[in-house]
Structures are given as structure tokens and as C-alpha cells.
KETOR-82733 format. One record per atom (N, C-alpha, C): x, y, z; atom name; chain. Coordinates in nm, 4 decimals. Example, Ala and Ser with C-alpha at 12.3 -4.5 7.8 and 13.67 -1.06 7.14 Angstrom:
BEGIN
<r <1.3190, -0.5690, 0.7800>, 'N', 'A'>,
<r <1.2300, -0.4500, 0.7800>, 'CA', 'A'>,
<r <1.3200, -0.3300, 0.7800>, 'C', 'A'>,
<r <1.2850, -0.2250, 0.7080>, 'N', 'A'>,
<r <1.3670, -0.1060, 0.7140>, 'CA', 'A'>,
<r <1.2900, 0.0030, 0.7870>, 'C', 'A'>,
//
This chain:
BEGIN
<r <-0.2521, 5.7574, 1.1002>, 'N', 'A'>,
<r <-0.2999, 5.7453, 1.2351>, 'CA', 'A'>,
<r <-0.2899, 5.6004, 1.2828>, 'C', 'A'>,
<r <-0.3187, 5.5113, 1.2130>, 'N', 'A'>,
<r <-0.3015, 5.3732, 1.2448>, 'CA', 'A'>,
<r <-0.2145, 5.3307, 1.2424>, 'C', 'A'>,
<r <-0.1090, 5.3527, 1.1890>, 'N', 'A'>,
<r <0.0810, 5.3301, 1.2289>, 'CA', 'A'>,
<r <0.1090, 5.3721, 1.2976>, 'C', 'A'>,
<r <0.0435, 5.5307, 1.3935>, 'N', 'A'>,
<r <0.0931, 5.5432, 1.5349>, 'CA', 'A'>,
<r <0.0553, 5.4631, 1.6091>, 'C', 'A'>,
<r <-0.0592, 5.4294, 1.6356>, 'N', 'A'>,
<r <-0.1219, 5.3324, 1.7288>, 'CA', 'A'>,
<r <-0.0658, 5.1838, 1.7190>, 'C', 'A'>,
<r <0.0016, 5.1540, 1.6143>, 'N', 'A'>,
<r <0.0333, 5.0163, 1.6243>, 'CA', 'A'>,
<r <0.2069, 5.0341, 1.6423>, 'C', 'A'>,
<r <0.2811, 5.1772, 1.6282>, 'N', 'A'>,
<r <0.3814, 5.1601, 1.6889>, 'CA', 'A'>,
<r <0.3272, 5.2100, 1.8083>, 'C', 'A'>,
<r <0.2343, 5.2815, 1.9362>, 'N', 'A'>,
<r <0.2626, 5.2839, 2.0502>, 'CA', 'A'>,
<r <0.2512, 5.1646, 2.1107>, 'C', 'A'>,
<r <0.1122, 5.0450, 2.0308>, 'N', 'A'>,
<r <0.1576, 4.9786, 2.0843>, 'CA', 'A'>,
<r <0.2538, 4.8558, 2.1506>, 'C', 'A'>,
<r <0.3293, 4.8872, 1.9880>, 'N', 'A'>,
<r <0.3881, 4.7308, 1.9915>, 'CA', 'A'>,
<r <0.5281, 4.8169, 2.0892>, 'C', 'A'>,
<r <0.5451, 4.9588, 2.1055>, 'N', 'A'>,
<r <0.6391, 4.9746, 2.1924>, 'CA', 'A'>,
<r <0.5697, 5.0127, 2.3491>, 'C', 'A'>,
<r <0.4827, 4.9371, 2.3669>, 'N', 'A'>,
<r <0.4020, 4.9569, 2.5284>, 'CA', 'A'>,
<r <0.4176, 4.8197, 2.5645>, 'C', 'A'>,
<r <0.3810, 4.7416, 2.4362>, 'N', 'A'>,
<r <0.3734, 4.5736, 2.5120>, 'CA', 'A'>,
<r <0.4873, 4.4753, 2.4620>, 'C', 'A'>,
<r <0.5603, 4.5283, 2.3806>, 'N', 'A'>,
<r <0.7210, 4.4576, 2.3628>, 'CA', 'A'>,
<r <0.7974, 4.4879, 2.3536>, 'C', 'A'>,
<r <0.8927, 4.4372, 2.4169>, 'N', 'A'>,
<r <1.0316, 4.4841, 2.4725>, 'CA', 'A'>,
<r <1.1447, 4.3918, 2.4230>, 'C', 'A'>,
<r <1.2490, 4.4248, 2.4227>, 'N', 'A'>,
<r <1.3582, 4.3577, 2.3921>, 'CA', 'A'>,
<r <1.3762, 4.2135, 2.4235>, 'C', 'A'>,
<r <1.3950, 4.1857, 2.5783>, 'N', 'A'>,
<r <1.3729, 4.0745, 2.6788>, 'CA', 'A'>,
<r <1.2292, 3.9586, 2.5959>, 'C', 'A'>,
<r <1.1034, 4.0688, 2.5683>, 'N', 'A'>,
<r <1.0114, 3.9391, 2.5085>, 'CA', 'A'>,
<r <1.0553, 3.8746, 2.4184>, 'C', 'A'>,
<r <1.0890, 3.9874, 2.3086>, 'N', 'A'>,
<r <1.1399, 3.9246, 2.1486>, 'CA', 'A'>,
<r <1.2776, 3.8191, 2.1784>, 'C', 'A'>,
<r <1.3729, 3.8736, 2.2459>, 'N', 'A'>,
<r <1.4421, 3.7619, 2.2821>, 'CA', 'A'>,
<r <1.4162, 3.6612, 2.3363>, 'C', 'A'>,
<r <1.3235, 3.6501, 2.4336>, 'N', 'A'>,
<r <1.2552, 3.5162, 2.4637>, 'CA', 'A'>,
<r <1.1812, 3.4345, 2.3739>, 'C', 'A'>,
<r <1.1525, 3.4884, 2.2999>, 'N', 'A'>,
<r <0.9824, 3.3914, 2.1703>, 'CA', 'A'>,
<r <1.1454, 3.3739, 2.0723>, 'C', 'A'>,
<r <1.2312, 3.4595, 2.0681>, 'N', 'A'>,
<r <1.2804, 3.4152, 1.9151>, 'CA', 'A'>,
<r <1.3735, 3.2418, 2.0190>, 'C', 'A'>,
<r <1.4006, 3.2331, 2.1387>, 'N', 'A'>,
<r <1.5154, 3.1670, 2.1773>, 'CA', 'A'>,
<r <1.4149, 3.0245, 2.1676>, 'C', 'A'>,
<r <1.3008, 3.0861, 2.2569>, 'N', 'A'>,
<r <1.1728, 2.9559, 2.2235>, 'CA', 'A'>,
<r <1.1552, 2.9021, 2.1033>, 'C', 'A'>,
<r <1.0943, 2.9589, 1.9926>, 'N', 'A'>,
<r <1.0924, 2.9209, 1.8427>, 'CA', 'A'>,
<r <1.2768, 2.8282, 1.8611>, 'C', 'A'>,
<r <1.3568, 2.9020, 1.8286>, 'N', 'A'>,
<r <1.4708, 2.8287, 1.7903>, 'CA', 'A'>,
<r <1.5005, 2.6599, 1.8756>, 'C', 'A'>,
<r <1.4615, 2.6872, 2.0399>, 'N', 'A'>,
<r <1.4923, 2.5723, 2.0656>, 'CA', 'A'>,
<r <1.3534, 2.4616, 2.0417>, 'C', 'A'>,
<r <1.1988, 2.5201, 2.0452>, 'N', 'A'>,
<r <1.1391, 2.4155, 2.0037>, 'CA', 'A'>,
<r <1.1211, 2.3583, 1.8539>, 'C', 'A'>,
<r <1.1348, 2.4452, 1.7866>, 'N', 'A'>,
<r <1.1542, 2.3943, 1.5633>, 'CA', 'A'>,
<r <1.2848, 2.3782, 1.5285>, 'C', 'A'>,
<r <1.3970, 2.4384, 1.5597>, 'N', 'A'>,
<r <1.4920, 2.4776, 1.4964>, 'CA', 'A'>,
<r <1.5995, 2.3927, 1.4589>, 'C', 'A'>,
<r <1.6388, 2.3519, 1.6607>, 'N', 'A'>,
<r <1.7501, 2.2895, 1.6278>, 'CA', 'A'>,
<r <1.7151, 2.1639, 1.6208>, 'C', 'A'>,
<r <1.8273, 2.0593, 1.6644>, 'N', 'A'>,
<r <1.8862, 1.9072, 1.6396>, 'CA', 'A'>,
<r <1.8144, 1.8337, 1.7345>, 'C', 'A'>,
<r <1.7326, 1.9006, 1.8223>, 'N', 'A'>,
<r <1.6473, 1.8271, 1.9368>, 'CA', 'A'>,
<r <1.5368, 1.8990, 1.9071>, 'C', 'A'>,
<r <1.4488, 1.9226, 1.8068>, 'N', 'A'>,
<r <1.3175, 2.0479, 1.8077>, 'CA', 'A'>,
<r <1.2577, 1.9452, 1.8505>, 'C', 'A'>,
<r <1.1171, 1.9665, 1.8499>, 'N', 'A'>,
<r <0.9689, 1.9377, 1.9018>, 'CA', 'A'>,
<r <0.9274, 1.8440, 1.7976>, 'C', 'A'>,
<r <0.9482, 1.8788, 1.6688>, 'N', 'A'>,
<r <0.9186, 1.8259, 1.5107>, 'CA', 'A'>,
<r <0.9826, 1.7134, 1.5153>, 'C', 'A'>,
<r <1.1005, 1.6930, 1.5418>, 'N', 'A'>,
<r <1.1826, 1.5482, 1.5328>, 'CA', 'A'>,
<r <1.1902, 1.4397, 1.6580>, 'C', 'A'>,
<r <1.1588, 1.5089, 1.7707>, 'N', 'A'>,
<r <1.0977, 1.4481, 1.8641>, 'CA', 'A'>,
<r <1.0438, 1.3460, 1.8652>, 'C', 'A'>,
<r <0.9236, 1.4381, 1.8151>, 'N', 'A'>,
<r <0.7684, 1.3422, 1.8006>, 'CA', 'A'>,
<r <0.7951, 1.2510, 1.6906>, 'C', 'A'>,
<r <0.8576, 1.2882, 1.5934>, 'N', 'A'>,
<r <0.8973, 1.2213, 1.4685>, 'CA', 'A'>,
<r <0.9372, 1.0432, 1.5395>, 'C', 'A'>,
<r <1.0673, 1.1023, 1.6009>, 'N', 'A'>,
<r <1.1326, 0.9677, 1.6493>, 'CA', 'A'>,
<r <1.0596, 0.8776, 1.7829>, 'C', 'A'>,
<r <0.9815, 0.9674, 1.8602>, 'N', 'A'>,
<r <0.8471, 0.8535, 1.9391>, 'CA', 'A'>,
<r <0.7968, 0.8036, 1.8513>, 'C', 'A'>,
<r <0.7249, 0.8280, 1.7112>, 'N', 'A'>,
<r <0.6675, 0.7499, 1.5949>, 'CA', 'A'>,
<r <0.7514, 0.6229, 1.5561>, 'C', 'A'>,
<r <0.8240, 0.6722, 1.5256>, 'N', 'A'>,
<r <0.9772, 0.5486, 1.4994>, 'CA', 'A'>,
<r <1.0037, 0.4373, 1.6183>, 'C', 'A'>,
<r <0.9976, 0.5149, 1.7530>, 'N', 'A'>,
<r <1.0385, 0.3794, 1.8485>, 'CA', 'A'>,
<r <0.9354, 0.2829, 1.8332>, 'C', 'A'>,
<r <0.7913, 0.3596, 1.8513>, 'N', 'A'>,
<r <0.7154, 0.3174, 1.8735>, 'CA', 'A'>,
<r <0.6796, 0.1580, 1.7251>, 'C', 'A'>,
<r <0.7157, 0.2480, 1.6272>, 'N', 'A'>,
<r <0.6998, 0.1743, 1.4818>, 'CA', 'A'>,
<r <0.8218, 0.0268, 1.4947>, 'C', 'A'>,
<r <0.9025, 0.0616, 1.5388>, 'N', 'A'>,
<r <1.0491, -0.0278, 1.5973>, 'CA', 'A'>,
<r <1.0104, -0.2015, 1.7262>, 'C', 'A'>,
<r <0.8990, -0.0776, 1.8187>, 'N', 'A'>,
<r <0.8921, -0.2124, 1.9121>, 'CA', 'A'>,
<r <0.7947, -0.2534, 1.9351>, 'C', 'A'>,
<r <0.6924, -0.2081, 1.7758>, 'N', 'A'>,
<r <0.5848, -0.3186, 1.7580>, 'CA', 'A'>,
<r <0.6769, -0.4382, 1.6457>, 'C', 'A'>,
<r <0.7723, -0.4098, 1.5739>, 'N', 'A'>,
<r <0.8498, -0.5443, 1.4834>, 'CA', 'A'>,
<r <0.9202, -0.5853, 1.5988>, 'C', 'A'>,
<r <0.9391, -0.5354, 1.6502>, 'N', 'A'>,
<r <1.0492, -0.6097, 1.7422>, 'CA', 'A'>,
<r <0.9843, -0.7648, 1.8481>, 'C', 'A'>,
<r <0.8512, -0.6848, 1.8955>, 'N', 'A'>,
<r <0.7268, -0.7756, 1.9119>, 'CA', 'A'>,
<r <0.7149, -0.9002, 1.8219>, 'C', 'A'>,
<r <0.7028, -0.8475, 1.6907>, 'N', 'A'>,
<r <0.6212, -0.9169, 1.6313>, 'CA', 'A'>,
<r <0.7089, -1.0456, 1.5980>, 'C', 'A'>,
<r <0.8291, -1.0167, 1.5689>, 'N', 'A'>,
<r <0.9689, -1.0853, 1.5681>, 'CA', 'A'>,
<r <1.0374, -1.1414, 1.6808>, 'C', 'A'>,
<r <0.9929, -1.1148, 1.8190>, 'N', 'A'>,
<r <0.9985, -1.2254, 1.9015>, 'CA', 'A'>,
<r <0.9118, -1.3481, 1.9180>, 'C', 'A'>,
<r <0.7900, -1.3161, 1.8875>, 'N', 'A'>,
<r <0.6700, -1.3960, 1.8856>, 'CA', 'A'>,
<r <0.6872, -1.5230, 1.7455>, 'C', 'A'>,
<r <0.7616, -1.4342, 1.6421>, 'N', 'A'>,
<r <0.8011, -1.5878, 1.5376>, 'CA', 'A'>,
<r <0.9406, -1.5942, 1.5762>, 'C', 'A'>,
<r <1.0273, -1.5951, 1.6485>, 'N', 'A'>,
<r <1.1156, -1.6418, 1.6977>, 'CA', 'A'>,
<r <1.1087, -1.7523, 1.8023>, 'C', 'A'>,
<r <1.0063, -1.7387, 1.8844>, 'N', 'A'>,
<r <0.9490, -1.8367, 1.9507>, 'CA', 'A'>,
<r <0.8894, -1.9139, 1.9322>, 'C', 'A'>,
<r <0.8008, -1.8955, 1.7718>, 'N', 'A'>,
<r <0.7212, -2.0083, 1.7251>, 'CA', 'A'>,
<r <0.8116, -2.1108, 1.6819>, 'C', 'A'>,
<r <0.9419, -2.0364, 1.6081>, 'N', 'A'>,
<r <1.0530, -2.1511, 1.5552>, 'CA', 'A'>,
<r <1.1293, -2.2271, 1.6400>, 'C', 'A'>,
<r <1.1506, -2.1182, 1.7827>, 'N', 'A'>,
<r <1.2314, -2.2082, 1.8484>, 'CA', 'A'>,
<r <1.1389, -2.3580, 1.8844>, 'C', 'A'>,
<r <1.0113, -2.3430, 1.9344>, 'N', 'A'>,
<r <0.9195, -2.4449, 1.9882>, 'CA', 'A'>,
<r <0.9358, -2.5566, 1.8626>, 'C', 'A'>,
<r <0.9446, -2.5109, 1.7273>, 'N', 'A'>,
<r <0.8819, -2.5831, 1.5918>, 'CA', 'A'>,
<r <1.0032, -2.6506, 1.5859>, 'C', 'A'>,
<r <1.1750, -2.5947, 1.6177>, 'N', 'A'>,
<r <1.2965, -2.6999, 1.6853>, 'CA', 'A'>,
<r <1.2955, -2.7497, 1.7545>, 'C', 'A'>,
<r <1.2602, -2.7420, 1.8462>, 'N', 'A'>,
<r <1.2259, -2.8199, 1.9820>, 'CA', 'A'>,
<r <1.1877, -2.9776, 1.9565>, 'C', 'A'>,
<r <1.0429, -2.9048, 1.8869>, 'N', 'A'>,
<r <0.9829, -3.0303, 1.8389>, 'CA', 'A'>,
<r <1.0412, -3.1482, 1.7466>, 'C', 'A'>,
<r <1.1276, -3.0369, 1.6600>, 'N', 'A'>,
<r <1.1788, -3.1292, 1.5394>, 'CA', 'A'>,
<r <1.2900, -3.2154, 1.6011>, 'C', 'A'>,
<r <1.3492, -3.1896, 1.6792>, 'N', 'A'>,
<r <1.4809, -3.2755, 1.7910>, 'CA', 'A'>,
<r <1.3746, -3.3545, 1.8074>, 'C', 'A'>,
<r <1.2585, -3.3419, 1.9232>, 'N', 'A'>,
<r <1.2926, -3.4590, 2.0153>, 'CA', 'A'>,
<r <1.1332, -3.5417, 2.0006>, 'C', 'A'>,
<r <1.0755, -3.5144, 1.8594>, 'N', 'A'>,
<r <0.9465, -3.6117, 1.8355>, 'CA', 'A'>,
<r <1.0191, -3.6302, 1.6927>, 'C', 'A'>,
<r <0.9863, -3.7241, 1.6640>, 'N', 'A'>,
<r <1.0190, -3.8159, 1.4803>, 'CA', 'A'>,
<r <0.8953, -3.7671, 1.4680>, 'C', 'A'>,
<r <0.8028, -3.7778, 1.4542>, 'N', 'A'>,
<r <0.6671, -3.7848, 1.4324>, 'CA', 'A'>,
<r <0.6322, -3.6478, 1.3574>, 'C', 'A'>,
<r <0.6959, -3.5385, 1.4556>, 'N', 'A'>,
<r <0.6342, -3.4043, 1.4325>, 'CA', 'A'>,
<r <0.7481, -3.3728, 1.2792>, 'C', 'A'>,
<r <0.8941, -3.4200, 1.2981>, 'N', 'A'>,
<r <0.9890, -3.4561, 1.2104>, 'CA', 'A'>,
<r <0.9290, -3.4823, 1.0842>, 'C', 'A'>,
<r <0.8758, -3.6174, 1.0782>, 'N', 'A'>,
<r <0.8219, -3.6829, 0.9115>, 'CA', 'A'>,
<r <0.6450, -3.6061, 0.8725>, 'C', 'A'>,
<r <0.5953, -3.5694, 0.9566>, 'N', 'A'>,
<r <0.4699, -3.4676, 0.9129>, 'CA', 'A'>,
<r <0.5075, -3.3181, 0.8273>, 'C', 'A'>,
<r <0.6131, -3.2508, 0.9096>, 'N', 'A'>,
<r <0.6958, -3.1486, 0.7976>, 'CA', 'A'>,
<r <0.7406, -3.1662, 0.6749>, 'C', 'A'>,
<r <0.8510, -3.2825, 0.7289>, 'N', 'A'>,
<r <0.9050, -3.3111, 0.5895>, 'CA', 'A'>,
<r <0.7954, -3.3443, 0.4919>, 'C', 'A'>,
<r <0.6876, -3.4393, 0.5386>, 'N', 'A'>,
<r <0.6174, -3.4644, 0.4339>, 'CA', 'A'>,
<r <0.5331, -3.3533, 0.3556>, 'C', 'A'>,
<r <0.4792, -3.2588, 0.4407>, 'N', 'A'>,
<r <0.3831, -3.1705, 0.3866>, 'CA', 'A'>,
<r <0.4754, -3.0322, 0.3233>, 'C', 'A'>,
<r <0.5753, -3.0736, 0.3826>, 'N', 'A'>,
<r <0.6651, -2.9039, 0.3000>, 'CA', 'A'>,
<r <0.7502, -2.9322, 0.1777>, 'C', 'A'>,
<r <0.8057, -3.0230, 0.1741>, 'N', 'A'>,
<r <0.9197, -3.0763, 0.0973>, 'CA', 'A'>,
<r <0.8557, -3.2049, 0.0352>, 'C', 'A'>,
<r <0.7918, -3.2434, 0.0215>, 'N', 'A'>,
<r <0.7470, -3.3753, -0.0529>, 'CA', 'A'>,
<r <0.8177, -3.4612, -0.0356>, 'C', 'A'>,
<r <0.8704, -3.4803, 0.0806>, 'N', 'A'>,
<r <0.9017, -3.6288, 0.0315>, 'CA', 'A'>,
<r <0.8752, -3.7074, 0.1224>, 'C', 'A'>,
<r <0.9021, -3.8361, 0.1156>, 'N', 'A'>,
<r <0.8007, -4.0106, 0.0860>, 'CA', 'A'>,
<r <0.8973, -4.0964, 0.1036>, 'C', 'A'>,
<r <0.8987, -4.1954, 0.1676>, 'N', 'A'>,
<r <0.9437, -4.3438, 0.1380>, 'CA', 'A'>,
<r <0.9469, -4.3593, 0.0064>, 'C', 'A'>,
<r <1.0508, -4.4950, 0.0033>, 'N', 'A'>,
<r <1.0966, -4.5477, -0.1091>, 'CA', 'A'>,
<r <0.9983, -4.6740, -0.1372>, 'C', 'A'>,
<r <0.8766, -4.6890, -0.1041>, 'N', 'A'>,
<r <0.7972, -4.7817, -0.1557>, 'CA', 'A'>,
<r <0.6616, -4.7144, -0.1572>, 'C', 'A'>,
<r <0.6462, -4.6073, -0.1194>, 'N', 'A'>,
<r <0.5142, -4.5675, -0.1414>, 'CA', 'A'>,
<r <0.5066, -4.4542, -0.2357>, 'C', 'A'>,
<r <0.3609, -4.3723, -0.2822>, 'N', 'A'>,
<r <0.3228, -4.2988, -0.3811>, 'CA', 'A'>,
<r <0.3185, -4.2364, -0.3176>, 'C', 'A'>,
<r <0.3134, -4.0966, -0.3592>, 'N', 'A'>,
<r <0.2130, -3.9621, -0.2767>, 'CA', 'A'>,
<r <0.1593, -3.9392, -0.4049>, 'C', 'A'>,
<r <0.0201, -3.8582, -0.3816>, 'N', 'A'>,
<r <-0.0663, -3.7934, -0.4864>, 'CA', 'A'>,
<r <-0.0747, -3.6081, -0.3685>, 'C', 'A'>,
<r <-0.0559, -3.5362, -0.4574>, 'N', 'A'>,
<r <-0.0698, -3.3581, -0.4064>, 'CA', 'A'>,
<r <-0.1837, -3.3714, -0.5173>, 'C', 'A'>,
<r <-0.2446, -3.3323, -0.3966>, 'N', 'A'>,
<r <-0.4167, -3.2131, -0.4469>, 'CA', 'A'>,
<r <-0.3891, -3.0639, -0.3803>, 'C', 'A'>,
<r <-0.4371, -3.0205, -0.4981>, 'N', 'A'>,
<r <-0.3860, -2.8281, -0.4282>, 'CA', 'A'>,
<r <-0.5359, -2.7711, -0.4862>, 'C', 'A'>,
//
């Protein structure tokens, strides 16, 4: 008795036209090469892309300024050299405390 009722109804409320519609839906939103799944996937990705891209203009600009400087002050010049690379005049000491 309950297999009639669930074939009258699934032949009262679906038809050919539906099932072809939900199966064409399913296929174009999961299925293919543009689904819904890879979509969202790749907004994750841009999004993941043009926060480095950010973050990598911002020290691109710190270096260009940190050239800038190194051209056209001596000053800012011999403070680098001294504190990155150690080195010193030829008559004086340095002592490194770390």
C-alpha cells in the first residue's frame, strides 16, 4: 500500500521537465569547470592573492624610501652599514653587545 502512494505521488508531482531541470541545475552548479564549489574556492584565492600583494607593496615602498635615503643622505648610508654589516673605520674599534 505504501509503494502505491509513493508512486501516485511522485507521478502527480514530477514530471519529466522537473527532473530535467534539478538534474541540469545540480550539473551546472557542482559539476562542471565553473561549479559553485570552485567558485568560491577561487574568491578565497583572489582574496588570499591581494592581501600579499598588499603586503608586498607596502615593503616595496619601505625599500624604495630606505634607497632613496641611501643615495642622497651619507649619514643614513654609514648608520646601515654600521649596524648591519659591521663595519668601521680604519682607526677605530667597535665592541657588539647582543
Amino acid at each position: 500500500m505504501a509503494m502505491n502512494n509513493f508512486y501516485a505521488w511522485c507521478k502527480r508531482y514530477l514530471s519529466f521537465t522537473l527532473l530535467a531541470a534539478v538534474t541540469v541545475t545540480v550539473l551546472v552548479l557542482f559539476v562542471n569547470e565553473n561549479s559553485l564549489l570552485r567558485t568560491v574556492e577561487q574568491e578565497r584565492r583572489i582574496t588570499e592573492l591581494e592581501a600579499a600583494i598588499s603586503e608586498s607593496t607596502d615593503t616595496l615602498e619601505y625599500y624604495r624610501g630606505l634607497n632613496h635615503s641611501l643615495d642622497t643622505d651619507k649619514e643614513t648610508m654609514e648608520r646601515i652599514v654600521r649596524e648591519q654589516y659591521h663595519m668601521q673605520h680604519p682607526d677605530e674599534d667597535v665592541y657588539i653587545y647582543e
